[in-house]
C-alpha positions in Angstrom: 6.8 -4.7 -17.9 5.2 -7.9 -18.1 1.9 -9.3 -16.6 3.4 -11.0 -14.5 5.5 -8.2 -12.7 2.7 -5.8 -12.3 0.6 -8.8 -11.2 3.1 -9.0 -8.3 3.4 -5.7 -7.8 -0.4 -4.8 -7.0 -0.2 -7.9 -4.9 2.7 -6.5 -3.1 0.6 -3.2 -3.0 -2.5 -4.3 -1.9 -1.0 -6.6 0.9 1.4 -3.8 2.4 -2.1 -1.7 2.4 -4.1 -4.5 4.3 -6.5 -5.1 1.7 -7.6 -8.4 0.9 -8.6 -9.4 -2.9 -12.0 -9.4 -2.2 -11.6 -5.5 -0.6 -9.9 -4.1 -3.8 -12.3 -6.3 -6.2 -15.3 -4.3 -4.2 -13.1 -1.3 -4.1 -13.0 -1.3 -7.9 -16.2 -3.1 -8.8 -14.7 -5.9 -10.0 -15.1 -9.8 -8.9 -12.1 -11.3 -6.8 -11.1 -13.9 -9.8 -10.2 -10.3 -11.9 -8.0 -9.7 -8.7 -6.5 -13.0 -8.8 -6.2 -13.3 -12.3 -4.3 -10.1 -12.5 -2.2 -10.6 -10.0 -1.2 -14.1 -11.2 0.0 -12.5 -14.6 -3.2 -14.4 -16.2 -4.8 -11.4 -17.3 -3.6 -7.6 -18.6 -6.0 -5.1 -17.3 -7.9 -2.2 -19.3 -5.7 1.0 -18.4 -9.0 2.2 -16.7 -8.8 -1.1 -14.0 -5.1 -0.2 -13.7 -5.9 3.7 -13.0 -9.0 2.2 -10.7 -6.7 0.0 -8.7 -3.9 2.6 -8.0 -6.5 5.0 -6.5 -8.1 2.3 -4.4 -4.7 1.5 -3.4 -3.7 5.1 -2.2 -0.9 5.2 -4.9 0.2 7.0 -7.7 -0.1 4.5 -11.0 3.7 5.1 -11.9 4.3 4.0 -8.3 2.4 1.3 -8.4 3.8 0.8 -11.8 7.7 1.4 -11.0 6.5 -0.6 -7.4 10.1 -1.7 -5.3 9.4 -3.3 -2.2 13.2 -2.4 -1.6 12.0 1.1 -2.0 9.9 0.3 1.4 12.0 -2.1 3.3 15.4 -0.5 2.5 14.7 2.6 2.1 17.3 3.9 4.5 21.1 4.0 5.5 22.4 2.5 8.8 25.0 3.6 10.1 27.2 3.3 13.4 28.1 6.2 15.1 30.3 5.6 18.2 27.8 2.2 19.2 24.8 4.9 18.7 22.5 3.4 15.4 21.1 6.1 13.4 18.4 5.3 10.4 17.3 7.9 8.2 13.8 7.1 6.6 12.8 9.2 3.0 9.0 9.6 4.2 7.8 12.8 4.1 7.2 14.2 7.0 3.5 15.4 6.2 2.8 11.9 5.4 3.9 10.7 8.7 1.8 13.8 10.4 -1.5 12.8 8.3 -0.7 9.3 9.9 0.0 10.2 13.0 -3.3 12.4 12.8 -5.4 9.2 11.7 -4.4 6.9 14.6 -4.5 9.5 17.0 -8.3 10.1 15.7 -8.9 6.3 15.6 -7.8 6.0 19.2 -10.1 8.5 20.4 -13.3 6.7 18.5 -11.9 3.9 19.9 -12.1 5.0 23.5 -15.4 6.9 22.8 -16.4 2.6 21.9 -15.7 1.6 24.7 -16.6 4.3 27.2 -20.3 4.0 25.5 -20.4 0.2 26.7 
């Protein structure tokens, strides 16, 4: 793999997380020019940044390693069943509960917000 691809790759990472450059570099205790850098392919980081990053990240380092955004985006099979579309998604389904758990908690802070106003 060259610098270059795993630059792109946490880039691809970090944006499909929401995180800006400066959010990881804080994340990870580095400055945002590291980010950049490394995401340009300009520098190789220490194994340590690479193992810092993944965990800020939520994601395993071979993943973020072995990253395919047409793991994400294509991750399923369409098909046509008498006009009906059916897609089948490879999440696992305790993922999408923990999810599911999180914005239902976030909702309910939310409406505590603005029920305090």
């Amino acid at each position: 793999m060259t610098n270059q691809e795993l630059g792109e790759n946490v880039r691809k990472v970090r944006e499909l997380k929401g995180f800006s450059q400066q959010n990881l570099a804080d994340e990870i205790k580095v400055d945002q020019k590291t980010i950049s850098r490394i995401e340009k392919g300009d520098l190789s980081p220490k194994f340590e940044t690479l193992v810092a990053i993944s965990k800020a990240l939520s994601i395993n380092l071979s993943q973020l390693l072995s990253f395919n955004e047409s793991l994400i985006f294509n991750n399923y099979i369409q098909e046509q069943n008498g006009g009906q579309f059916v897609a089948y998604n490879n999440t696992e389904i305790e993922k999408v509960e923990e999810l599911y758990k999180q914005l239902l908690k976030e909702k309910d802070e939310m409406i505590a917000l603005l029920k305090a106003r």
